[in-house]
C-alpha positions in Angstrom: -72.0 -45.8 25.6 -73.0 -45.7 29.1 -72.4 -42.8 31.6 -72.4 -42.2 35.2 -72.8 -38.7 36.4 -72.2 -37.2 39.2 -72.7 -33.2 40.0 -74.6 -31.7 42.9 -76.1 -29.2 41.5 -79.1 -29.9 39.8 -79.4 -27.6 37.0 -76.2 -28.6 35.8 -76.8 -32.2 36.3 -79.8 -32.1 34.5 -78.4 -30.2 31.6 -75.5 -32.5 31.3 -78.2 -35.6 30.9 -79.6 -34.0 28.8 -76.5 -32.9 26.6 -75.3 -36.3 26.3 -78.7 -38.2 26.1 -78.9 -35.6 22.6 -76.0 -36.8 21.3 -76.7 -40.6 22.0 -74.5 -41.6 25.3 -76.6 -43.7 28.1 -77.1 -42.6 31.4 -76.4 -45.5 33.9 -76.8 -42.9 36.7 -76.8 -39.4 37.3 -76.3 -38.4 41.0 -75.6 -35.8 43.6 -73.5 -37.2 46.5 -70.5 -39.3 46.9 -71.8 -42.2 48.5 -74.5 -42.6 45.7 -71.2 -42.3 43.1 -69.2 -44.9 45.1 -72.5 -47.2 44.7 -72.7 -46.3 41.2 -69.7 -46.8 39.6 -69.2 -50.3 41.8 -72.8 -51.4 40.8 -73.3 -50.2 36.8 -69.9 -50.3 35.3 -69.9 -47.4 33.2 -67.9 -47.3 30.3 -66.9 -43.4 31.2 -67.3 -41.6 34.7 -68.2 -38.1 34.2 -67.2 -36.7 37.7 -67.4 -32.8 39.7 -64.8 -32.8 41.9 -66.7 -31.5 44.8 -69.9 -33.4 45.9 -71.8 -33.9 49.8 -71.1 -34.9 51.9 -68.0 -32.9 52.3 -68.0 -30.9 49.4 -64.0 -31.3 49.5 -62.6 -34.1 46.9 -65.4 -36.6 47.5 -66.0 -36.6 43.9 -62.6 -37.4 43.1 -61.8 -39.4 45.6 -64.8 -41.9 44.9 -63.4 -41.9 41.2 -60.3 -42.6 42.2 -61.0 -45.1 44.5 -63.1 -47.5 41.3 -60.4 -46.6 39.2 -58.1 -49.0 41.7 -60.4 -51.3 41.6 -61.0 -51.1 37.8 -57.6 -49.9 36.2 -58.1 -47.9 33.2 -61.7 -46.9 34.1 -62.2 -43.9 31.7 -63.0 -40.5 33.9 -63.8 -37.2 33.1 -63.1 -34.8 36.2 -64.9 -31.5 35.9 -64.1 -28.7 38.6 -63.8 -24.8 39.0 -60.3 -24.5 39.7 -56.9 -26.3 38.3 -56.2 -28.8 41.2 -52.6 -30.1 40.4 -52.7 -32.6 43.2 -56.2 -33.9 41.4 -54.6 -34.0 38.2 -51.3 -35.6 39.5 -53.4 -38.8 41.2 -55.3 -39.1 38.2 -52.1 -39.6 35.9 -50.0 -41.8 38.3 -50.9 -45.0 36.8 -50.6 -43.7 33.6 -53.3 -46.3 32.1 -55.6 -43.5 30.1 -58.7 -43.0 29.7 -58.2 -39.6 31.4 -59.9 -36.2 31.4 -59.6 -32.9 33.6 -62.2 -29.9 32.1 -62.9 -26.4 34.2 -66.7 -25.7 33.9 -66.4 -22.4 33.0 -63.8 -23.1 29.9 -66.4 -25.9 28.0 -67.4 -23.2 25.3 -69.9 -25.3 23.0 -71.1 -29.0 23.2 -69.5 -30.5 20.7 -66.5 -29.9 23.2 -67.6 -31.4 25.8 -69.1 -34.4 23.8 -65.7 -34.9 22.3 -63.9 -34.7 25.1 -66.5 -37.2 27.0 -66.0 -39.7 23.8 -61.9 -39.5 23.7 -61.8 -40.3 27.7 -64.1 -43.9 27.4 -61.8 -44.7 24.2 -58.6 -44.7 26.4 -57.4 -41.1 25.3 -56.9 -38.2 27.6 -59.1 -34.5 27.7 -57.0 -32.1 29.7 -57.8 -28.6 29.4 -54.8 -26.0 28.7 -54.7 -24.3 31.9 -53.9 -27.7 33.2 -51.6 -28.6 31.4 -49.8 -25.5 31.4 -49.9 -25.3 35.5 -48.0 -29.1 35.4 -45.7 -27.4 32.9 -45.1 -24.3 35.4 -44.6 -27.1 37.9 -41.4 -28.5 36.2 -40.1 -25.3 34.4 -36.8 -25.7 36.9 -36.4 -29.4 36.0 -33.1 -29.8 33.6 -34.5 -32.2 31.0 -37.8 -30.0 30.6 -36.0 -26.8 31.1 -33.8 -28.5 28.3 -36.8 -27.8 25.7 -37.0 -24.3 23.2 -40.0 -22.3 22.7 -41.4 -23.8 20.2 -40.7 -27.3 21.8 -42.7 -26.3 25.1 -45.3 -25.2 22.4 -45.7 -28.4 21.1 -45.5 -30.7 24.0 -48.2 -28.5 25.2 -50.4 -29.0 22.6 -49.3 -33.3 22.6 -50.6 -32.9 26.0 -53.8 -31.6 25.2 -54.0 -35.1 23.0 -53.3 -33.8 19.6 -52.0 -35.8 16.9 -49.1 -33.9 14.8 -51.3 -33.0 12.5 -53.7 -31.3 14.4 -50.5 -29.2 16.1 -48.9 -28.8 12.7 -52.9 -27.0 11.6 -52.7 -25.1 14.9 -49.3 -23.9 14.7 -49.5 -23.5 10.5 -45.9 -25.4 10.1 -45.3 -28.8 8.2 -45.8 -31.9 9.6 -42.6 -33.2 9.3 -41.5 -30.3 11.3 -44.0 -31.5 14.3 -42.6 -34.4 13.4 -39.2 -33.1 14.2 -39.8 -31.5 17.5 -41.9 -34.5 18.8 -38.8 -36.2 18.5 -36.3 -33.9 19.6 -38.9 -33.7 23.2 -38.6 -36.9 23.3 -34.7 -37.2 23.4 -34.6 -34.6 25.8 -37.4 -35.7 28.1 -35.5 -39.6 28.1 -39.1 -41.3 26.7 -39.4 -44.1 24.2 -40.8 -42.6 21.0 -44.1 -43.8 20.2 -46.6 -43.1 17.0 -49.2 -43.8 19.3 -50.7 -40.7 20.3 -52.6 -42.0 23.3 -49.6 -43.5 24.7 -47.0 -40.8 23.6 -49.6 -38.1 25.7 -49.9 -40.4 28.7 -45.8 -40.6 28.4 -45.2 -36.9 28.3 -47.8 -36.5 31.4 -46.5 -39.4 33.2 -43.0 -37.7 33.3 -44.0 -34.5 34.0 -46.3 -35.4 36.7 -43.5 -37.5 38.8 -41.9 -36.7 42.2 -38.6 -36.2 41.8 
């Protein structure tokens, strides 16, 4: 599987290769600067971008913005966004298309490689890697809506957790119910959300974030 890389600084950058290198992935490129991603990702087509948000020159959304930029050219080209801080509007450009192979991970919240690997591996295979805080900022971000505000406790819980990219039975582990009773409220979030129901777990996530993430 072949990576490009981009993060400015170097003793992350180098750790990362190193990371993934250890656990088989490719680096196509590892660089510093927007302008050398841009070249990258339109010269080596990678089968996953990992991406810092901020990179020279402008140390803004250069990162990003290159990403974002191949991804119109390449729909569905898997990226991995790392970053300090939940940006909504990052996470909200990212999920407009709603093609997959999406990812969104704050640095100081990957705890262990395995982690990070994972996460790396479900983004190139069309899945999304969006870390809580994200999701539950986007969530924060519709509590007023009437369909979402529609959903229970335990409802909110779940689509959480979908969001994140679980199957049910990794939410039914987590939340130490039944299945069928994931099962249940998958459905019921559906309903109230107005989405097709979907076994799919890729494309029942990218549904949930799709909704939540549209203007109004």
């Amino acid at each position: 599987m072949r990576v490009v890389l981009a993060e400015d600084l170097f003793l992350l950058r180098d750790g990362l290769v190193r990371l993934l290198e250890a656990y088989g992935f490719e680096i196509a490129a590892a660089v510093e600067s927007g302008p050398e991603l841009a070249r990258a990702l339109a010269e080596l087509d990678p089968d996953v971008a990992v991406v810092d948000v901020r990179l020279p020159p402008t140390h803004t959304d250069e990162g990003l913005q290159c990403a974002l930029r191949a991804r119109r050219d390449r729909p569905g080209l898997p990226v991995l966004v790392l970053s300090q801080h939940v940006e909504q509007l990052y996470a909200r450009e990212l999920l407009a298309d709603g093609s997959g192979g999406v990812g969104y991970l704050l640095k100081d919240r990957v705890f262990d490689a395995e982690q990070f690997v994972d996460a790396v591996r479900r983004v190139a295979a069309g899945g999304t890697a969006m870390d809580p805080q994200v999701i539950q900022q986007l969530l924060a971000r519709r509590a007023d809506d009437r369909p979402l505000g529609a959903l229970t406790p335990r409802e909110r819980e779940v689509l959480e957790l979908m969001a994140q990219g679980r199957s049910n039975a990794a939410i039914a582990g987590q939340l130490v119910v039944t299945e069928r009773a994931i099962a249940k409220h998958t459905s019921n979030i559906f309903t109230k959300l107005g989405l097709e129901v979907s076994d799919d777990d890729n494309r029942r996530v990218l549904a949930v974030l799709a909704h939540l993430d549209r203007d109004r």
